[in-house]
C-alpha positions, 0 to 999 in steps of 0.5 A: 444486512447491516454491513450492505446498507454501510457499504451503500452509504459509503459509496453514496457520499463518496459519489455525491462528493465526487459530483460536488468536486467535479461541479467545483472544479468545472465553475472556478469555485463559484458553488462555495461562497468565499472561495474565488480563484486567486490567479490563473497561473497554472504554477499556482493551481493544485488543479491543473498539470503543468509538466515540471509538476508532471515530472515531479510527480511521476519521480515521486511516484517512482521513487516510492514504488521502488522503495516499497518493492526493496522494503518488500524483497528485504522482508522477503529475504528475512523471513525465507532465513527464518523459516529455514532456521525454524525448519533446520532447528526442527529437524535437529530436534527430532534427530536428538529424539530419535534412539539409537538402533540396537545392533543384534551384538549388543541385544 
């Protein structure tokens, strides 16, 4: 029960957060006293998308993607040789364990 009433408070204040960022967003800074919009400008607006910032953005993104997919391939790759070490020293093991068959000559 405990743990329900945390995730509903988290999601209240991430709500009313998203309320307080919308209402700013939409008033030109008017709701927190001080804070006034500089320029209008939209190279200088962390808000508004002009498209060399679209570009950037979508390169970076890109970029991180395809880093994240090559670190993943890497690990991939480690880890499947590692587990065929571990599996081929395992069946090594047991073929040194097992005793040799005694033909009927030697009995």
């Amino acid at each position: 029960m405990k743990r329900l009433i945390i995730v509903f408070a988290v999601i209240v204040v991430l709500i009313i957060g998203g309320g307080l960022t919308s209402q700013l967003v939409s008033s030109d800074g008017s709701i927190i006293p001080g804070l006034v919009r500089q320029t209008s400008n939209p190279d200088a607006s962390a808000l508004e998308m002009v498209p060399w910032k679209a570009e950037q953005l979508f390169l970076f993104i890109g970029f991180i993607v395809f880093n994240l997919v090559g670190i993943a391939v890497t690990l991939a790759v480690i880890m499947w040789f590692l587990n065929w070490q571990v599996k081929s020293a395992g069946q090594a093991g047991k073929a040194s364990k097992v005793p040799a068959p005694v033909s009927a000559e030697e009995g």
